[in-house]
N, C-alpha and C positions, 0 to 999 in steps of 0.2 A: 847137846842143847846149845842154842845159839849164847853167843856169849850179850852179857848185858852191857851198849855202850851210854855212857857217862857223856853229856855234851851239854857245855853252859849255854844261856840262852843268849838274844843280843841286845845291844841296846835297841836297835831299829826292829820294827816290829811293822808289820801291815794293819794298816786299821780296820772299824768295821767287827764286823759277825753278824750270827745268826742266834743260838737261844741263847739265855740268858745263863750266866753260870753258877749252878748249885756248887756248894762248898764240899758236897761227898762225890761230886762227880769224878770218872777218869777211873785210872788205875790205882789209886791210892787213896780213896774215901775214909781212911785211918787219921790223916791229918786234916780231915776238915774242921777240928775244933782252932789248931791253932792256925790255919787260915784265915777262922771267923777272926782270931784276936789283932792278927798281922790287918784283914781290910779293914778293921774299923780302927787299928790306932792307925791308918794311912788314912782315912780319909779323915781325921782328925787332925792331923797332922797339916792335911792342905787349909786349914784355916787361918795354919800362922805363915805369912808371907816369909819373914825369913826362913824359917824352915821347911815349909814349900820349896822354894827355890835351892836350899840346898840338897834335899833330897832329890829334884829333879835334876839337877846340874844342868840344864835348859834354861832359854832366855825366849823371848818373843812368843810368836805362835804356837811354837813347839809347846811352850810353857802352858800356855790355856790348853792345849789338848791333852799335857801330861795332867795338868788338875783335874780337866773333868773325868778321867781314865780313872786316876786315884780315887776320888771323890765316890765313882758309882762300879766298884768291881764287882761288889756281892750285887748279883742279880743283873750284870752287863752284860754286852754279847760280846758272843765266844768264838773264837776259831781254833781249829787241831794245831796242836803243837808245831806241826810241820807246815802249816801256813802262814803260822801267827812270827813266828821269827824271820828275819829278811837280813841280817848280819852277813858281815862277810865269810864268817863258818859255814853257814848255810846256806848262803850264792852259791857256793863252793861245793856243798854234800848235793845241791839242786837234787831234794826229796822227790819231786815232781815228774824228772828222768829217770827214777829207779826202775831196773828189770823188774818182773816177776818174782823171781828168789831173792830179790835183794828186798825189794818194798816188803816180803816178809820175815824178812832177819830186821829188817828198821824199824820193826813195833815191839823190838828190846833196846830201843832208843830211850833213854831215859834224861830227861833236860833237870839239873838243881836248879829250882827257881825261889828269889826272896819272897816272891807273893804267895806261891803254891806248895814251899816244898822240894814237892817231886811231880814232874807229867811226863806221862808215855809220848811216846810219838801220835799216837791219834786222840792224844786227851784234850777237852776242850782247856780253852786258857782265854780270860779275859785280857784285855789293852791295860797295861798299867808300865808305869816309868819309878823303878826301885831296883838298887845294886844288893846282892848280898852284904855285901861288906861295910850298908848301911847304917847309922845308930839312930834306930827308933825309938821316939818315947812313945810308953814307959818300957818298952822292950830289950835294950840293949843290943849291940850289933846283932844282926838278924843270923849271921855265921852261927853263932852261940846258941842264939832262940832257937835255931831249929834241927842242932844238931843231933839231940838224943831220939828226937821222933825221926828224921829222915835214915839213922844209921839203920834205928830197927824196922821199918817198913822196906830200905833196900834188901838190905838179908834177905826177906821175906820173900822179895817178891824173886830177887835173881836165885834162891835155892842152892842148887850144885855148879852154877852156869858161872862162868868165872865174869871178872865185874874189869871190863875198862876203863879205863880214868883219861880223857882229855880236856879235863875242866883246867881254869886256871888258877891260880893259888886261892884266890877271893873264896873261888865255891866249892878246892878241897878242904877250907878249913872247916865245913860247914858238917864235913863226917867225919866221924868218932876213927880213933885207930883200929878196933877192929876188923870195920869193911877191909876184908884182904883185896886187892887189884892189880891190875897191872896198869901202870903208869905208863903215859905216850910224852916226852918229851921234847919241845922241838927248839932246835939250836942252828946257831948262827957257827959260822969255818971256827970264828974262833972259840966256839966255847959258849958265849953269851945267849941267856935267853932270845929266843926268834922273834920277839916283837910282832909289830902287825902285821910283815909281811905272812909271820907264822898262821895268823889266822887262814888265812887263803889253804895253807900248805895242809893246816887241820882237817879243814871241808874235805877234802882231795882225799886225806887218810881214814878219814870215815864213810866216803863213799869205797875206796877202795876196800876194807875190810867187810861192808856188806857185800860189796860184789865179788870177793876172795870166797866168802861161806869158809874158812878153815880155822885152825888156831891163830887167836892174835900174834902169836910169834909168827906165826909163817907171813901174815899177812905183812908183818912190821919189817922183816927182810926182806919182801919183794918188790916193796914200796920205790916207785922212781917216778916223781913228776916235778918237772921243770926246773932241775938242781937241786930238790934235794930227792936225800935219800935215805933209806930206813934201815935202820941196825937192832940188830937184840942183844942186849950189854949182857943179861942174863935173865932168868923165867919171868921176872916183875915189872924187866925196864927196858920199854921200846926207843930209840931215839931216836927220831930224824930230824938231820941234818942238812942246809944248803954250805953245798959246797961252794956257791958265791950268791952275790944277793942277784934272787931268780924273780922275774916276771911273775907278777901275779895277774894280769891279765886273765 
């Protein structure tokens, strides 16, 4: 079975849709209760200007489109997961170019989202501007809020199918120690977390592993684009490396 991969969402997002989105909708219609709780203390939330604007971390125009996003999720329109994200992870994985066998190993694409949860790759997803790593009133950082529903509906849905991890700290905190995984970590010559260029380097290893179809180990040693390049520390810990700071063009 194809393995389930793990990919945070971005901040940049396309705007727009088409129908409006029900809160059971997608692959995971389990957490539509604590969705409802998360849209309506957000759009409560955009009432109070300072914390509006700190939730959005946005200023000017961005800002009025991040409000009215918030303001109208439950029953907004909606685009597939794989549209609605435009981050440099996802430039990068360009869902749009996948082969045949890759576009379906990419609907065990699973995004942690603050708004949602969990969405498949072809789940719909409303426009909204909110980090995991969030503190919503009366909610508590959203990591927390939705940790115990997200741990037990991924079990569920990945089964026997081993579960990849390329999220970033923010949105592995967000699952319980039990999800077992394998972790993709990506580092700089010396050591240090890959920073932004790493994002780039992410998309690249998630398209590559859908287009490999094999064990994430095999896919995380074969890995070679644009200086860096992928090691298997051992069964749980993928790590790729640039070997100096590489183009991300």
């Amino acid at each position: 079975m194809a393995p389930v991969l793990l990919l945070p969402p971005s901040e940049g997002k396309r705007p727009g849709g088409t129908r409006p989105w029900e809160l059971g909708s997608g692959t995971f219609p389990q957490l539509a209760t604590r969705r409802r709780t998360v849209a309506e203390a957000l759009a409560a939330a955009m009432a109070d200007p300072l914390l509006a604007a700190k939730l959005t971390g946005v200023q000017g125009r961005r800002h009025l489109e991040a409000l009215h996003g918030n303001r109208s999720i439950c029953g907004g329109p909606t685009l597939p997961a794989w549209k609605r994200y435009s981050g440099v992870v996802w430039e990068h994985l360009q869902p749009a170019s996948l082969g045949a066998a890759a576009r379906r190993r990419a609907a065990r694409i699973v995004v942690v989202s603050a708004v949602g949860g969990l969405f498949a790759f072809g789940d719909p997803v409303p426009d909204y501007k909110l980090k995991m790593g969030a503190n919503l009133p009366p909610l508590d950082v959203l990591s927390r809020f939705w940790q115990p529903a997200i741990g037990e509906a991924l079990l569920r849905h990945a089964g026997k199918a081993p579960i990849v991890d390329l999220l970033p700290d923010e949105h592995r905190r967000a699952l319980p120690p039990e999800v077992t995984r394998v972790y993709v970590e990506f580092r700089t010559a010396s050591g240090r977390a890959g920073g932004h260029d790493a994002k780039a380097a992410k998309g690249r290893f998630a398209r590559h592993l859908l287009e490999h179809g094999g064990r994430p180990q095999d896919a995380g040693a074969s890995f070679r684009w644009k200086g860096w390049v992928g090691t298997v520390d051992d069964s749980r810990i993928i790590t790729i490396t640039a070997a100096s700071r590489p183009p991300v063009s």
